[in-house]
C-alpha positions as CSV (number, residue, x, y, z in Angstrom):
1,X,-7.7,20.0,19.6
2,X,-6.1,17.2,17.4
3,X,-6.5,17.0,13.6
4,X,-7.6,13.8,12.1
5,X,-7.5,13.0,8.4
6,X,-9.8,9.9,6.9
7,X,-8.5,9.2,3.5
8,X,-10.2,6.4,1.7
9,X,-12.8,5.7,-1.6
10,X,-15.9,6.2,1.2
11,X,-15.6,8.1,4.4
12,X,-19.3,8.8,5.0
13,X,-19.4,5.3,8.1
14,X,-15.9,6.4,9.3
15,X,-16.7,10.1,9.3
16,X,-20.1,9.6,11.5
17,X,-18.3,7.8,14.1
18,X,-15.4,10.2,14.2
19,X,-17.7,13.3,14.6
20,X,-18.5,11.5,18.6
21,X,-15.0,12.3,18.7
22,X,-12.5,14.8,20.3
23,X,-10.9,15.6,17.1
24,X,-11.1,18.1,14.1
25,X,-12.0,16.6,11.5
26,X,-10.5,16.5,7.8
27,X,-12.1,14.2,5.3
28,X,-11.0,13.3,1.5
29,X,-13.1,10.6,-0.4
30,X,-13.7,9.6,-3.7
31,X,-17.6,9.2,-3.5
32,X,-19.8,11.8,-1.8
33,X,-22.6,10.2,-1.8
34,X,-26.1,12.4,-0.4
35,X,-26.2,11.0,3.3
36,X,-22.4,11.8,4.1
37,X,-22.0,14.3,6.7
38,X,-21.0,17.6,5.3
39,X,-18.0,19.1,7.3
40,X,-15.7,22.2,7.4
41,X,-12.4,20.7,5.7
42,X,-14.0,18.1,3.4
43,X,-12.8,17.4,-0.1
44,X,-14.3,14.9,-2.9
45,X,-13.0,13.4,-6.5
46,X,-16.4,12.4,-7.5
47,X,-19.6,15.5,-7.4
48,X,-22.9,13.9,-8.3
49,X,-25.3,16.2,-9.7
50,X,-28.8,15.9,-11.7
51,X,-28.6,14.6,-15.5
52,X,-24.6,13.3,-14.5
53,X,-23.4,10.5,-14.8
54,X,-21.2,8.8,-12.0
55,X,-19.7,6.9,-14.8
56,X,-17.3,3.2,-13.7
57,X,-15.6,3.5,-10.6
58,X,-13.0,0.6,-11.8
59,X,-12.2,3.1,-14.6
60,X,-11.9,6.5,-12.7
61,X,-10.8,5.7,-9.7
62,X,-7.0,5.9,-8.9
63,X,-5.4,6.6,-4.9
64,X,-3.1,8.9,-6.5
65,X,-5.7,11.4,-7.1
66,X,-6.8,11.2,-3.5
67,X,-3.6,12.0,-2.1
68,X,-3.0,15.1,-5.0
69,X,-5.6,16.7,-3.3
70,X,-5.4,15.7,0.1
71,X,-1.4,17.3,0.2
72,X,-2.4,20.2,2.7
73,X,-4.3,18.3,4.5
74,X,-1.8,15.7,5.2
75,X,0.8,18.8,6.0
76,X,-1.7,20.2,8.7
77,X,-3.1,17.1,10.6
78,X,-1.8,15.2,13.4
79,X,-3.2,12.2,12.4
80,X,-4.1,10.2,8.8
81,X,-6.2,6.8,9.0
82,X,-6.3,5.1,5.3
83,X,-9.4,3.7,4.5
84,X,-10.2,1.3,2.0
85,X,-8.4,2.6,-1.7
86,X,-5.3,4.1,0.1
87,X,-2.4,2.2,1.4
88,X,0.4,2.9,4.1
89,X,2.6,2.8,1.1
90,X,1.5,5.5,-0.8
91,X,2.5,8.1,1.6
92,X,5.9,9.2,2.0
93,X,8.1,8.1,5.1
94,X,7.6,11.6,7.0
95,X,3.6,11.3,6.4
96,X,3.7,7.7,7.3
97,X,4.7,8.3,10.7
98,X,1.3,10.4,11.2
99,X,-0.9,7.2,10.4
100,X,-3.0,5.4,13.0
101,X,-3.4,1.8,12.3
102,X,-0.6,-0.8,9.9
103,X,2.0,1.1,8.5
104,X,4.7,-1.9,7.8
105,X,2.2,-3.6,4.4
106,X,4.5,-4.3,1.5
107,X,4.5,-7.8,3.1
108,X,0.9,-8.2,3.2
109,X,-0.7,-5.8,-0.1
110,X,1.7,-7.6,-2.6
111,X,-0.2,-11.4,-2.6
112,X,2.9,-13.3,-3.5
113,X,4.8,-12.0,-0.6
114,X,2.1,-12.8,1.6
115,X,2.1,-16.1,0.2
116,X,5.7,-17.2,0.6
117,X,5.8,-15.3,4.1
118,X,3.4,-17.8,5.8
119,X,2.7,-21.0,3.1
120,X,5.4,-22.9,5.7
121,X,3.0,-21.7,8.9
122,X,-0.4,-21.8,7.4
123,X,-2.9,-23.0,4.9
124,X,-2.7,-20.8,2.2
125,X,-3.8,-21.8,-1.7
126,X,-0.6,-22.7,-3.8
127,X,0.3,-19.4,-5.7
128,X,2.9,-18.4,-8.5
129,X,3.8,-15.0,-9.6
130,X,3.1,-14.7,-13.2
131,X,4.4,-11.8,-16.0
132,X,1.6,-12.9,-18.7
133,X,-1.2,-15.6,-19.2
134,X,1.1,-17.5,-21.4
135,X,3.4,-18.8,-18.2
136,X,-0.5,-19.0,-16.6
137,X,-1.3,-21.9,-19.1
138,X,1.7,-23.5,-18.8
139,X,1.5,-23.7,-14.7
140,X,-2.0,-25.1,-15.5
141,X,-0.7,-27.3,-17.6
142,X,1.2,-28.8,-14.8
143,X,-1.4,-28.8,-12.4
144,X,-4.4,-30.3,-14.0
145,X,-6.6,-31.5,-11.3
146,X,-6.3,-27.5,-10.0
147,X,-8.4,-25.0,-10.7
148,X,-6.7,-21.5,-11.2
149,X,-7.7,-18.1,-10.6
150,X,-6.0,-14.9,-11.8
151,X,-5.6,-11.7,-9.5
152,X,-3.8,-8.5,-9.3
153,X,-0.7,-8.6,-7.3
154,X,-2.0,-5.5,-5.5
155,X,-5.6,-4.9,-4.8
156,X,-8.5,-5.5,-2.6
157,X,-12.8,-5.6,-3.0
158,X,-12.3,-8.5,-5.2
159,X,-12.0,-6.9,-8.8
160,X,-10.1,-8.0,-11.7
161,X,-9.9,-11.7,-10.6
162,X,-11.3,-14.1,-13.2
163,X,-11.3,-18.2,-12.8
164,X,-8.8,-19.5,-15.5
165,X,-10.1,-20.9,-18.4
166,X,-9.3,-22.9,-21.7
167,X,-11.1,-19.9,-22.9
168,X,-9.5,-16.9,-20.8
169,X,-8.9,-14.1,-22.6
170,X,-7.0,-11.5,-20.5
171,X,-4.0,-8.8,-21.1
172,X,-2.0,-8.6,-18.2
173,X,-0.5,-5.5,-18.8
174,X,-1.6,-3.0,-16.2
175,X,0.4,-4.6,-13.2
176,X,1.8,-7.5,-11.8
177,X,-0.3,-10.8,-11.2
178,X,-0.7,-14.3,-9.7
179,X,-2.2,-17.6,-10.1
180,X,-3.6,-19.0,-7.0
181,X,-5.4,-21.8,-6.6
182,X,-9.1,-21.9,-6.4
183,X,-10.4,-22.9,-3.2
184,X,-14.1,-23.7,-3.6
185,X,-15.4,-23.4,-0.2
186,X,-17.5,-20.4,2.6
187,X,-16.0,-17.5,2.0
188,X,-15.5,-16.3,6.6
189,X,-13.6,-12.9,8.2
190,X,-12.0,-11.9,11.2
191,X,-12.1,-8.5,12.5
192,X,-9.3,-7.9,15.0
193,X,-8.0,-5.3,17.3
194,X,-4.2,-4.9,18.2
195,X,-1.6,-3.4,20.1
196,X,1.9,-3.2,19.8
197,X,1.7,-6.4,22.8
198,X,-1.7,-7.5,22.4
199,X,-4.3,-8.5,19.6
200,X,-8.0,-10.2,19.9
201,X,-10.6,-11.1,17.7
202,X,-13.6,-8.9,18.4
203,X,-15.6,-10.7,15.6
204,X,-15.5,-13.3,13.2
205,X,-18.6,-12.8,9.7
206,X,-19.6,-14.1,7.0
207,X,-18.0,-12.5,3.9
208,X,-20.4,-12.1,1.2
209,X,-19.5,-11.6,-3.3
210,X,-21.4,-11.9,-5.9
211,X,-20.2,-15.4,-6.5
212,X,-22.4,-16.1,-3.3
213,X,-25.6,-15.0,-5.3
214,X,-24.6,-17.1,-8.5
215,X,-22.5,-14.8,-10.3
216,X,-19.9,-17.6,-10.7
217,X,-17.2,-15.8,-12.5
218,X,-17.1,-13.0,-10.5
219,X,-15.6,-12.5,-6.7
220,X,-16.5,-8.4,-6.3
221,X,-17.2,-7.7,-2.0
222,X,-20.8,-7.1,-1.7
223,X,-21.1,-7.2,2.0
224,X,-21.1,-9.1,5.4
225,X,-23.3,-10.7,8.0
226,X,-22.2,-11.1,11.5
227,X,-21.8,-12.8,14.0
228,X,-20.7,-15.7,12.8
229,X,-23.0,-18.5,13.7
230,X,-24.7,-21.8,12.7
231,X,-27.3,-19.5,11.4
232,X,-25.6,-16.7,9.6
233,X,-22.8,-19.0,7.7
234,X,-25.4,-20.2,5.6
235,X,-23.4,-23.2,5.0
236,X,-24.1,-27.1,6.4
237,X,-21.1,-27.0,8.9
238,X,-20.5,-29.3,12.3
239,X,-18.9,-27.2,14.9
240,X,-19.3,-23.7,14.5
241,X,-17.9,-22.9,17.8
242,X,-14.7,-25.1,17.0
243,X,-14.8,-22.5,13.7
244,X,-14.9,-19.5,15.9
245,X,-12.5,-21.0,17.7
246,X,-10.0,-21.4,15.4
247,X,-10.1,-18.5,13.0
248,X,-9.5,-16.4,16.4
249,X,-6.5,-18.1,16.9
250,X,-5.1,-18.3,13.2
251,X,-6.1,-14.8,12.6
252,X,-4.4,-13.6,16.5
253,X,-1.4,-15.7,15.1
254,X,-1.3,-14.1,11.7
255,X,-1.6,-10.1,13.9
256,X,1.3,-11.1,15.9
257,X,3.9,-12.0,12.7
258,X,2.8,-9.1,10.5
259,X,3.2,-6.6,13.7
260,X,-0.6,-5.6,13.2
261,X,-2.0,-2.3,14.6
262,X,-5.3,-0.9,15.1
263,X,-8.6,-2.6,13.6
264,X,-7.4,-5.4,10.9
265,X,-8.9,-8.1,9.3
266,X,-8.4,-11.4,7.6
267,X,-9.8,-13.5,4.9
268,X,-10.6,-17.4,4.6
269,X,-12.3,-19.4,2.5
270,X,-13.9,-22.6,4.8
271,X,-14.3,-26.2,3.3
272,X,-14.4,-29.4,4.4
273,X,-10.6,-29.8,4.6
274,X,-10.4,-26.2,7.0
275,X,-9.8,-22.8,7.1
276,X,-7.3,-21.8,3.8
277,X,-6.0,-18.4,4.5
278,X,-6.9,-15.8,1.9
279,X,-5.2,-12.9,2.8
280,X,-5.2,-9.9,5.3
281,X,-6.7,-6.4,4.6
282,X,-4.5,-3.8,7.1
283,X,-7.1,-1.2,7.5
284,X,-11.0,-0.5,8.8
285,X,-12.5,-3.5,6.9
286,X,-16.2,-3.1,5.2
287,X,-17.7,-4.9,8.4
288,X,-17.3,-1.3,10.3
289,X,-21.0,-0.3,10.9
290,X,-22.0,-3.9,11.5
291,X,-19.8,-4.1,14.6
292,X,-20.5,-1.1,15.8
293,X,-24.5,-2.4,15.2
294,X,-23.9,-5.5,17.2
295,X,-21.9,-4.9,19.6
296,X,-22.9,-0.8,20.1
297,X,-19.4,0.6,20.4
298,X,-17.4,3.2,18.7
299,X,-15.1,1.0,16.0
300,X,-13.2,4.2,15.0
301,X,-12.4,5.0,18.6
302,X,-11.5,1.1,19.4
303,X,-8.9,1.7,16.4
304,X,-7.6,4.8,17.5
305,X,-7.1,3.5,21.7
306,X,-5.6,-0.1,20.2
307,X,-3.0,2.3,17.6
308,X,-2.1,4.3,21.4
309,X,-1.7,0.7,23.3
310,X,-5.1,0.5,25.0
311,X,-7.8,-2.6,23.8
312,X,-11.3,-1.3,24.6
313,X,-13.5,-4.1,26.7
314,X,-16.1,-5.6,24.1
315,X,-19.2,-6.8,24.6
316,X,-21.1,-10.0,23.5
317,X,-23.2,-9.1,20.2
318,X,-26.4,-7.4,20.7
319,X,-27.9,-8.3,17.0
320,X,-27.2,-9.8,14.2
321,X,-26.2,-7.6,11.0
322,X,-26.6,-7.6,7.3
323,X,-24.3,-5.4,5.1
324,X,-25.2,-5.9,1.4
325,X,-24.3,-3.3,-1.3
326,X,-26.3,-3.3,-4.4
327,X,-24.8,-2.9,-7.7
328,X,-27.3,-1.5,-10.4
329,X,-29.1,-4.1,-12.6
330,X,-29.4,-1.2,-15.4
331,X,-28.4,2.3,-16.5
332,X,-30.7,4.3,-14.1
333,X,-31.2,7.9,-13.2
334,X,-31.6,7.7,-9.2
335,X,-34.9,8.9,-7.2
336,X,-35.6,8.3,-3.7
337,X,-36.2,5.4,-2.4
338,X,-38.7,4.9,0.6
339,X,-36.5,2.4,2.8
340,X,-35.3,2.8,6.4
341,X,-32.4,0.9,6.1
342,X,-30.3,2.7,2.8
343,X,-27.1,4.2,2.9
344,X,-24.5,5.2,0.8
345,X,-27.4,7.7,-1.6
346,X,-27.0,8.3,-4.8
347,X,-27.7,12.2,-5.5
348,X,-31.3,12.6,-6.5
349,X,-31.8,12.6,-10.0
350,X,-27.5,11.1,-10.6
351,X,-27.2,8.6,-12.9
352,X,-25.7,5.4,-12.2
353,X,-24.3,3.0,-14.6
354,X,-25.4,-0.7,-15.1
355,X,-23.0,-2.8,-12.6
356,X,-21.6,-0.1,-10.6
357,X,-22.5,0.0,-7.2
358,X,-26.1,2.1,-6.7
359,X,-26.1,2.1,-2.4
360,X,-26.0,-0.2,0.8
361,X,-28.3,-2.0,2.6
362,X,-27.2,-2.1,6.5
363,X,-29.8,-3.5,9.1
364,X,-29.5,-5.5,12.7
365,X,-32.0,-7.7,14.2
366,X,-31.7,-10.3,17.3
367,X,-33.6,-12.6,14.9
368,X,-31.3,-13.6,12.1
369,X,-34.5,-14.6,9.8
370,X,-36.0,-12.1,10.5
371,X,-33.2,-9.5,9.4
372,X,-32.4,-11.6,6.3
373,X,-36.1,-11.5,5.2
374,X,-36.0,-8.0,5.7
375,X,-32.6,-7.1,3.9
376,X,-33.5,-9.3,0.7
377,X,-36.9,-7.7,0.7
378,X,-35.6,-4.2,0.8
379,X,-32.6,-5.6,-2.5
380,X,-35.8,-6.5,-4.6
381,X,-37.6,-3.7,-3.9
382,X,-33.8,-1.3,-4.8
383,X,-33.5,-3.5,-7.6
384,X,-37.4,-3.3,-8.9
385,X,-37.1,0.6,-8.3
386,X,-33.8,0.9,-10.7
387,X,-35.3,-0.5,-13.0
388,X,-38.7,1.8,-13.1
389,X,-35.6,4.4,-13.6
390,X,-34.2,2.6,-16.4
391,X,-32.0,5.3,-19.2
392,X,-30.7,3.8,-22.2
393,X,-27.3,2.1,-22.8
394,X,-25.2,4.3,-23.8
């Protein structure tokens, strides 16, 4: 029997649909959180435990550590799929060969790359590479009916970019940045699924932050609703099937110049001049259990047959679904919660700090009111309960 490694911040989604599969399994995550299976060859950064806490996951978290102790793993498996937190290009060339799914991502992880690679081909936001937020001012300076945001050269889930201000206040000394230019608009994904000859979009979502639920100056993933329709773009638009339409064509486009393999996705932001290309995430995107919901197929064994040259046959959605992770509204020491759509559990009695995230809400439904009632219900209800938990600040 084959050995597969999944390597990646959270393997609990990834793991559940591997273990329907003809492989042995080898897992190494960074969260463990109480509803991931438990397996034989299973190794974890962060244990939960009563009184603990699971402190900030911007802070602590760092791939390196994952692939420290994932070293014999990596020496004994056949195969490796990177998950969210690790990328192709932390592995050395040997190991790299072992990978299922994009391997070829300098090109796509470093934004400014991207940028230049495709601003002649595609709508993309003007972007400059910047070395501190001195040459950032003076680019605004230049562009004054533009609104500027800073982000990381590297790095994905939407932290650690902030809208640029007369009133920014920001050290840019823990990597390389840009300044891109803000596109105000519907943030909308593709999910695709490529060979080596072939490539289709197997669905398009709506992309979800916390700038969609008024947090304006911050653009952190929270979660996804799919498929894309009228009803589930929550946005006043004319031709959603012309949308559809479109991003499966860009995005196909985009998988065919970037040699994508596997499951891939890409990033827009919709307004009322178009689709503006954001950028392209290589990997299993956070829309994973959704598709599978919708559509009731195996995504990790879809990835694996599309990295051997085979696309699996996929059906019209099913459902609706509704991916939305909660961050903590406080300090809070974690007790069960009575809901039967949770995942992602903190470890009874763990304590989780204000703003990190706390668990995930994943539900289906052929009625999209219906499942967005019932998601935002069950968010109060998290949110409510956290706060009945509530610990001091520290």
């Amino acid at each position: 029997m084959e050995k597969l490694l999944l390597i990646g911040i959270d393997t609990r989604s990834m793991l559940n649909s591997a273990l329907k599969l003809n492989y042995e399994i080898f897992s190494t995550s960074y969260f463990s959180t109480s509803d991931t299976p438990q397996i034989k060859n299973q190794k974890i950064i962060l244990n939960e435990s009563e009184d603990k806490s699971c402190g900030s996951f911007e802070d602590q978290f760092n791939s390196k550590n994952l692939l420290d102790i994932s070293k014999d793993y990596i020496d004994e498996v056949d195969h490796i799929i990177p998950i969210s937190g690790v990328s192709p290009s932390d592995f050395s060339k040997k190991d790299r060969k072992k990978i299922l799914g994009t391997t070829d991502v300098e090109n796509i992880e470093n934004k400014f790359r991207f940028y230049k690679k495709i601003k002649d081909e595609f709508s993309i936001p003007l972007t400059f590479r910047i070395s501190d937020i001195g040459e950032a001012f003076e680019i605004n300076k230049n562009y004054e009916d533009i609104q500027f945001i800073l982000k990381p050269v590297q790095g994905s889930g939407g932290y650690d970019i902030n809208l640029l201000g007369n009133d920014t206040d920001i050290q840019l000394n823990d990597g390389e940045f840009i300044l891109q230019e803000y596109v105000d608009g519907t943030s909308v994904s593709s999910s695709l699924l490529a060979t080596k000859n072939k490539v289709k979009t197997i669905m398009n979502t709506r992309l979800l932050s916390e700038h969609d639920y008024g947090i304006r100056d911050s653009f952190v993933y929270i979660g996804n609703i799919l498929p894309l329709t009228s009803k589930s773009i929550m946005a006043k638009v004319d031709d959603i099937d012309k949308i559809n339409e479109t991003m499966n064509d860009t995005s196909e486009k985009l998988a065919k110049k970037f040699n994508l393999v596997g499951s891939n996705g890409v990033d827009y932001i919709l307004n009322e001049n178009g689709l503006h290309v954001i950028e392209i995430n290589p990997r299993l995107q956070g829309t994973f259990e959704c598709v599978e919901m919708s559509l009731g197929i195996n995504m990790l064994d879809a990835h694996i047959k599309a990295c051997k040259g085979k696309l699996i046959e996929t059906p019209e959605p099913k459902y609706y679904s509704y991916k939305k992770i909660i961050y903590s509204p406080t300090r809070m020491k974690y007790q069960k919660i009575d809901l039967d759509n949770i995942y992602d559990l903190p470890h009874i009695g763990s304590i989780t700090e204000k703003s990190q995230p706390l668990l995930t809400i994943i539900d289906k439904n052929s009625d999209f009111e219906k499942l967005y009632e019932k998601v935002e219900s069950a968010s109060q209800k998290i949110n409510s309960e956290a706060k009945k938990h509530q610990l001091d600040e520290l």
